[in-house]
Each structure stands twice: as C-alpha cells, then as structure tokens.
C-alpha positions in Angstrom: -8.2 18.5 0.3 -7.3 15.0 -0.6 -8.2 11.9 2.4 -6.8 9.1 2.1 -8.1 5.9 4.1 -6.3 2.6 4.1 -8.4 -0.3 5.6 -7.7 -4.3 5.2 -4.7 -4.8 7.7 -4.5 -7.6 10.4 -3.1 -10.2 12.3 -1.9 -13.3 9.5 0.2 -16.7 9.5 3.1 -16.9 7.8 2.5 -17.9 4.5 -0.8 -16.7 4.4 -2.2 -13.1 2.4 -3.9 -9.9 3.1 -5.4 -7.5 0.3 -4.6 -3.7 1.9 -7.1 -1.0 0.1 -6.3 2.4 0.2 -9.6 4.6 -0.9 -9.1 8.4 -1.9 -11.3 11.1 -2.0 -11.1 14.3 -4.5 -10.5 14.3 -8.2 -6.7 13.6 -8.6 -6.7 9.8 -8.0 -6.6 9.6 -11.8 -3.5 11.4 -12.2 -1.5 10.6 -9.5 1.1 7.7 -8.7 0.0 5.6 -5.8 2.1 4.0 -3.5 2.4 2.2 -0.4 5.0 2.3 2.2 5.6 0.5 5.1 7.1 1.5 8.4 8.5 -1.3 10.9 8.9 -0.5 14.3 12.2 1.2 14.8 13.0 1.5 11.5 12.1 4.2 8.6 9.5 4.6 6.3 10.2 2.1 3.7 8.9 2.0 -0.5 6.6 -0.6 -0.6 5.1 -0.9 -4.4 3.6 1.9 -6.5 1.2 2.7 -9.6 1.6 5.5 -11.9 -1.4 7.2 -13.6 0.1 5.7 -16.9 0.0 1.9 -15.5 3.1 0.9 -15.0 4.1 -0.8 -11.8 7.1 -0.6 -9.4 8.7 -3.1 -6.3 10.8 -3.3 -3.6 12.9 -6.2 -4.3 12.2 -7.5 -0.8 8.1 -7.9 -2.0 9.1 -8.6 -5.9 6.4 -11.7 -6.9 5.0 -11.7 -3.1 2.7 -8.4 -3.7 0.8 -6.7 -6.1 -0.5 -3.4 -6.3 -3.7 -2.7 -8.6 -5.7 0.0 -8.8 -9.4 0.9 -10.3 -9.6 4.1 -11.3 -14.1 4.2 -11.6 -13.4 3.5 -7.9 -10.4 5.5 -6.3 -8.8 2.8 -4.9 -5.7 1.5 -5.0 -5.1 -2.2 -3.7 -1.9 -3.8 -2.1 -2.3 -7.6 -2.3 0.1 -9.0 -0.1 1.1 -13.5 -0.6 2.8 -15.1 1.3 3.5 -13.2 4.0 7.0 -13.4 6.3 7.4 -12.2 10.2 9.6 -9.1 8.4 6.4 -7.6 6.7 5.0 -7.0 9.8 5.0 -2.9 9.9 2.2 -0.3 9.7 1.3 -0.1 6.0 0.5 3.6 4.7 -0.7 4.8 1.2 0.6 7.6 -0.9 -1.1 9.9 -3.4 1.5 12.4 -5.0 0.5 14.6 -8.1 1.1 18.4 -7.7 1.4 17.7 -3.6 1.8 14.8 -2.1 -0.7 13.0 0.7 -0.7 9.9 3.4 -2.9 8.0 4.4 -3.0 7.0 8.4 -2.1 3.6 7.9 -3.2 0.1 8.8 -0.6 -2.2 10.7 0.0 -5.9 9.1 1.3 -8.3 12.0 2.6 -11.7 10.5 3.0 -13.9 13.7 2.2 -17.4 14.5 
C-alpha cells in the first residue's frame, strides 16, 4: 500500500511563495510520475505540474514560470515550489503517484489572501 502525505501549505501574500512536499511511502516512488493537482472550492480537480520517472517536467499554463516541481528520488519526495503566488491559487493542493495504480495524497490547502 502506497501513503502519500503532503505537508507545507498555508496562509501567503500575494506575491509571496510556499514549497508544498509531498513524501511517499513503498518502493514505486522511483518509477512513478508525480503530480500535483489542485482543487478550488467549487470547481474540479485541476493538473497542477508533474514529474515522470524519466525527468521530464510538465505545466499548467496558468503556473508556467510561477512553480516548479522537483523531486529527490534517495528521499521519496516530490516538491511543488510555488512564486509568486495570486488569490486564484488558493485551492487545496493534493499529490499524485500513478505507476501500475494510481494514489492521492489528502491534500494541504494554500490560501493566498491579504
């Protein structure tokens, strides 16, 4: 059974930045793409950003050069750093493993208010 356990979100300015970590357990991290979604209240699950097992690196156009995701593999983490932040990023922010099955996390809400 794969756990995954997001941790890092808050309350932030506009304009300011939060790093969103996403720690998994089990022995898949290394092969699976990790992602992060985001859910808004009264709106859908969103894609977020993700990381493939190969490296490469994917974007919603609406956090292209405002996030990055990175991940260490020794670890199991994968990390959503998160610049200059706007009022419409404010959602609960959940992490995605997905090899053979896919898993969530429970997610962590991000409120960007002054």
């Amino acid at each position: 059974q794969v756990q995954l356990v997001e941790s890092g979100g808050g309350l932030v300015q506009p304009g300011g930045s939060l790093r969103l970590s996403c720690a998994a357990s089990g022995s898949i991290f290394r092969v699976s793409t990790m992602g992060w979604y985001r859910q808004a209240p009264g709106k859908q699950r969103e894609f977020v950003a993700r990381s493939t097992s190969g490296g490469m690196t994917d974007y919603a156009d609406s956090v292209k050069g405002r996030f990055t995701i990175s991940r260490d593999n020794a670890k199991n983490v994968v990390y959503l750093q998160m610049s200059s932040l706007k009022p419409e990023d404010t959602a609960v922010y959940y992490c995605k493993a997905e090899a053979r099955y896919v898993y969530w996390g429970q997610g962590t809400q991000v409120t960007v208010s002054s």
